[in-house]
N, C-alpha and C positions, 0 to 999 in steps of 0.2 A: 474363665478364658473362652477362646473362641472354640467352635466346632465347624465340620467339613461345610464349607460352601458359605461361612460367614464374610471370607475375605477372597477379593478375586484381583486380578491385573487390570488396570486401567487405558492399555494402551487401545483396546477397539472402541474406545468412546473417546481418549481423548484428541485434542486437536494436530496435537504433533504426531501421533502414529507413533507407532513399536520403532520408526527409523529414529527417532527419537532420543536413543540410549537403553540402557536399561532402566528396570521398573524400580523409582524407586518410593511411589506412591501407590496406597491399598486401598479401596472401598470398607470400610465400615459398613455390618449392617445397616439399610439394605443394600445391594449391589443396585450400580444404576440401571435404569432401563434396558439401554443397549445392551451391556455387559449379562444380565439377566437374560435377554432374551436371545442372543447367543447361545450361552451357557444351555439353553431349554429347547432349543433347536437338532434336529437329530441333526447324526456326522453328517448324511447323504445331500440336506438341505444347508447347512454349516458355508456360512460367505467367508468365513476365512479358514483356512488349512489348521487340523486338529493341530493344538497345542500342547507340547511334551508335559508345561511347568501346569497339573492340573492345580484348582480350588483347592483341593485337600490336602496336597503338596504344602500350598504356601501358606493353608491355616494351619499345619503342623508346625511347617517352622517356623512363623512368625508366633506358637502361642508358647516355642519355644528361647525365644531371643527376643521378643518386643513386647513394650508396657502398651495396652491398649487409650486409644483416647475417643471422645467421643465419635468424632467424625472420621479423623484421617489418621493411617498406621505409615510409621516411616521406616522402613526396612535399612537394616546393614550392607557395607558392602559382601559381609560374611554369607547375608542369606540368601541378596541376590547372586553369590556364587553358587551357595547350594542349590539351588533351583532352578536358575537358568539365569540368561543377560536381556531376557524379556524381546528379544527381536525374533521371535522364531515363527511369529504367524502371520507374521507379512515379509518372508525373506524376497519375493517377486517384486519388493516396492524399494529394494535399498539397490544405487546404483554401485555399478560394476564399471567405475573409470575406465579403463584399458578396452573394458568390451564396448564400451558407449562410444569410445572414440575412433575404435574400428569396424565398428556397425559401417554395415554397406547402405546408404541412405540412396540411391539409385531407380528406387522403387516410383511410378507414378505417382505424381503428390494429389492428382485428380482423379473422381471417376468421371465426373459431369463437369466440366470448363466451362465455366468458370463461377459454378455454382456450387457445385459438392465435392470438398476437395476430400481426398481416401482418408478414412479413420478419423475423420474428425467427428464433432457432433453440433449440430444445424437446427437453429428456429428459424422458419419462415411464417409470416403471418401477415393479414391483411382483414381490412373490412370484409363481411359476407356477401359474394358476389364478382366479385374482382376475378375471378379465378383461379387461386393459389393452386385447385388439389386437382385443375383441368392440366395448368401448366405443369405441375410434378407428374402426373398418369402418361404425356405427352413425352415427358423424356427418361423416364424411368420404360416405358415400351416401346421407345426407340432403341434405347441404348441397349435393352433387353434381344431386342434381334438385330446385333451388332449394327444399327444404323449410325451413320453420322446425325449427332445430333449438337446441337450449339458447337463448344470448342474440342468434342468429343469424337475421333475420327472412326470411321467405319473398321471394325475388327470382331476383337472378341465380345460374346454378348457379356452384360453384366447382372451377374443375379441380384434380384432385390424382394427381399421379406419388403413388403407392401399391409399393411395392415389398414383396414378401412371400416371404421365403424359409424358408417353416415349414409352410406348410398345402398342401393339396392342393384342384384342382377340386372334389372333393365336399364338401369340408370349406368351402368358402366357399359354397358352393350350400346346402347346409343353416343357414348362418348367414344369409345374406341371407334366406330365405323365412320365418326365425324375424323378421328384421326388419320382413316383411310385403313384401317385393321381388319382381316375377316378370315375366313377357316382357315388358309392359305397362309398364314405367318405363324410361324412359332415362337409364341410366348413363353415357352417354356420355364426360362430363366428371369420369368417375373410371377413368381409365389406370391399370389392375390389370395389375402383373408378375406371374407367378403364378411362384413357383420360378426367376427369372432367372441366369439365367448368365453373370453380371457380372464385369469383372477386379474383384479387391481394392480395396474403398472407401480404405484409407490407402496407394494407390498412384494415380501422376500417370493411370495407363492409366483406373482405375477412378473419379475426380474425373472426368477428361473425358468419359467414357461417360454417368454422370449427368446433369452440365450439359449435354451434347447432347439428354438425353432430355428433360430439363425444358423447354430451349427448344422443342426441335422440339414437342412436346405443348401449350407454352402454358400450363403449367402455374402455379399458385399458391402450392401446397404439395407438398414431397414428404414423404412418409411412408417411412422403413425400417424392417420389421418383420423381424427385431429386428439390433440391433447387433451381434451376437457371429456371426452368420450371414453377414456381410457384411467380414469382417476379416479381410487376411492374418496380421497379426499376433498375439503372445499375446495374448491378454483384459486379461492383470494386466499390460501393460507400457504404462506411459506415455507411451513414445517410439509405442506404435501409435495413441492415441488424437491424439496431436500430428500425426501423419502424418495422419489422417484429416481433421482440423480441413485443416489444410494443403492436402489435394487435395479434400476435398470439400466439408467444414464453410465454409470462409472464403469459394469461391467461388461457393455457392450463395449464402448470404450477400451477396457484394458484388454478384451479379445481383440479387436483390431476392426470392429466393423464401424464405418460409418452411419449414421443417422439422421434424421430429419423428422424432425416434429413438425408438424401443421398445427397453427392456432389463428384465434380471434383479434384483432382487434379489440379494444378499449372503445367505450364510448367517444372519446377524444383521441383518435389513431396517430396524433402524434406523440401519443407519451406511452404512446409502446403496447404489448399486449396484455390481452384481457385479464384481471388478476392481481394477484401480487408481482412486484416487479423481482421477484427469485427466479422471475423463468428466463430474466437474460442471466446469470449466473452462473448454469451448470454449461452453456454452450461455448462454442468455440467462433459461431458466426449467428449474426441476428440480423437475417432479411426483412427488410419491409418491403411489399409489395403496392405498388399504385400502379392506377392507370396514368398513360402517358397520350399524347395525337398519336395514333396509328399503333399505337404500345402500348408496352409493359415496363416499368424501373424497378429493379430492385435496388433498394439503397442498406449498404451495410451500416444498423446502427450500431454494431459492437464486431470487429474482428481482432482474434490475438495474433492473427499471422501479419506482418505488414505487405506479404508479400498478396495476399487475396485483395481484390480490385476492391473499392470504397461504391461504385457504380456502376449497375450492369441495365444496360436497354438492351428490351426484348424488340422483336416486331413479329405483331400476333397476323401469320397469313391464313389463307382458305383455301379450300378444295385442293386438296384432305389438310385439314386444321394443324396446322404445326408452327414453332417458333422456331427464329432466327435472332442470329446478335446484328443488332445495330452498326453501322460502322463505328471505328475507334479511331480517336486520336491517337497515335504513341506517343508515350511521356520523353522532354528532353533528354539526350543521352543513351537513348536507343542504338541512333545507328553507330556511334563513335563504342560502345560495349562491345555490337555486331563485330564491328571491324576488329578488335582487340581478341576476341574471341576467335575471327578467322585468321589470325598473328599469331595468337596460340595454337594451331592446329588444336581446336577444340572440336570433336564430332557434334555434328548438325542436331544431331537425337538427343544431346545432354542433357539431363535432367536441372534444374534450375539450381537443386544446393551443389552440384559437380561443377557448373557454372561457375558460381560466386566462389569455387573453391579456388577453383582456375585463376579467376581473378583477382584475389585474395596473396595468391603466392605470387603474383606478378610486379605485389608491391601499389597496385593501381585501387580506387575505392570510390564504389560505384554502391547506391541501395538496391537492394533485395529486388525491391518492384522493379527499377532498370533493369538489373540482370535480367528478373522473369520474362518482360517484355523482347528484350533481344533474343534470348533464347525460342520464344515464338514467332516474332519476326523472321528467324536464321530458316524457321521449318516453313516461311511460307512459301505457296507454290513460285514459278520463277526466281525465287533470291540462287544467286550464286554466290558461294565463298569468295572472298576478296576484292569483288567487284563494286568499286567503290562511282560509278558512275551516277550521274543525277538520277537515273528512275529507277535508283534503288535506294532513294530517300526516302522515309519514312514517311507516308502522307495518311491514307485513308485505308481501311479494310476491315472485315469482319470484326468483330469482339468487344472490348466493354467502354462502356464511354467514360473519359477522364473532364469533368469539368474544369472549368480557369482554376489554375493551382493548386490542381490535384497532384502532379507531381513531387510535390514536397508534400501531401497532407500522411501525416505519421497516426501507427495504432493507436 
């Protein structure tokens, strides 16, 4: 029969996770990888919280209650009483109805408008040259000394873990001073790696090294420039970009920071970036970067929010180097939300899900993106509440450009 460590839980390898139910299939020697290399990880480096039901636990009692077969042990419901209901080391991952429903969602759904929205996670990529990591440095040090930057208004500064494995001291020092930056600004709350000596991002060493720095710094957003700089693994292999997601993608993620990868291009930049196609997978938005006349486009080729804009125009100005949004069209049904909103006695400052909440109980049924839109229209300068006169019809103004029949194009 078995002995301690021949049979382990399957639920940190398998697809469905510990939320899953209880365990009621075993590894056979050998344990797989994952499970294995868990199991050989000290507690301190341990990606999931120590587990009551140990290995020796469940090869005592299954070598007491089960006939072994080659590959796979099927457990009772007797033993998975004895031992545990297998959901104990991902209790963070099973939802809490009641709590999820009265979760206060009020919180800024942006840090950077209408580029980086909070706690999500961000590819941006473009051909070499274009200036993806000028334009990220550009509003990541603005918003850093609480500047207004694009849809991001003058306040609090925003920290950002900045991670740069390409450029050099001089090479950022000539870049900031084009941005208009010099002794006299504090940067403070923009944590610039310059050239860091990090373990492997798709390795558990280099996931913790991260999350250490982000916490310790207090950070909001981290920035890696670029992707490929930062990878033990091939570029073109999938299983690296899965590792990555894994040690560093998910768990910045489930702490609440956002992110933003920088990458290449593909020889052919319209089929996406450099590599296997796993790296639009773990994100949440996938900017492509082109140049435009006078601009910059970013075009969303993957977003899971419907409410994040499909097109955003830049306009790259000079002396001292900064970007502005483009004028916007508003999508139809703007102003008639506007108006239904100032009906409601809805406050001006509403967050966009308080909005559509409003809206929602009114009986009335408007998309996500109109709500969002009104709700930025309600804050622009001049709009008064209830004032339904003609020049406070929605025409032209700062923010993202909606091309013909953008208004209905869904995620």
């Amino acid at each position: 029969m078995s002995t301690a460590g021949e049979y382990g839980p399957c639920a940190t390898c398998h697809t469905a996770g510990a939320a899953a139910g209880p365990y009621t299939l075993w590894h056979r020697v050998p344990l797989c990888p994952t499970c294995l290399e868990t199991a050989h990880r000290s507690e301190d480096l341990a990606a999931h919280p120590a587990d009551p039901v140990t290995t020796a636990g469940v090869a005592a009692a299954i070598d007491s209650v089960v006939t072994a077969s080659d590959a796979i042990l099927r457990v009772d419901d007797s033993v998975v009483t004895a031992i545990g209901n297998g959901q104990t080391d991902h209790p963070e991952a099973l939802i809490d109805w009641p709590a999820f429903w009265a979760r206060d969602r009020t919180a800024p759904e942006w840090l950077i408008e209408p580029i980086i929205p909070a706690g999500k996670s961000v590819a941006l990529y473009a051909k070499g040259g274009l200036g993806k990591s000028e334009l990220l440095l550009a509003l990541c040090a603005a918003a850093a000394c609480g500047r207004r930057t694009l849809g991001r208004t003058e306040g609090t500064p925003l920290r950002t873990l900045y991670l740069d494995a390409e450029q050099t001291e001089d090479d950022v020092y000539d870049r900031l001073i084009d941005l208009g930056y010099g002794p006299d600004d504090d940067l403070g709350p923009l944590v610039y790696c310059l050239l860091p000596d990090l373990p492997p991002l798709d390795t558990h060493e280099g996931g913790d090294h991260i999350l250490e720095l982000a916490t310790g710094h207090k950070a909001d957003l981290v920035v890696i420039d670029t992707t490929a700089r930062v990878l033990e693994g091939a570029e073109n292999d999938a299983d690296t970009i899965r590792n990555y997601y894994r040690w560093t993608g998910r768990p910045l993620k489930a702490a609440g920071f956002a992110s933003v990868r920088i990458d290449h291009a593909g020889k052919d930049s319209t089929k996406g970036m450099r590599g296997t196609s796993a790296k639009n997978d773990d994100v949440d938005v996938v900017w492509r970067l082109t140049h435009r006349d006078k601009g910059t486009r970013l075009t969303a080729e993957k977003r899971r929010a419907n409410w994040l804009p499909h097109i955003v125009d830049l306009v790259r100005l000079e002396y001292p180097l900064r970007y502005e949004l483009a004028l916007q069209t508003w999508p139809e049904g703007t102003s008639e939300v506007a108006w239904l909103l100032d009906a409601l006695e809805v406050p001006v400052e509403v967050s966009r899900r308080s909005a559509a909440k409003a809206v929602r109980e009114s009986g009335e049924k408007w998309r996500e993106a109109t709500i969002g839109a009104a709700v930025k229209w309600r804050q622009e300068p001049g709009y008064h509440p209830g004032n339904r006169s003609p020049d406070t019809t929605p025409g032209t103004t700062p923010g993202t450009t909606l091309e013909p029949g953008e208004e209905t194009l869904e995620t």
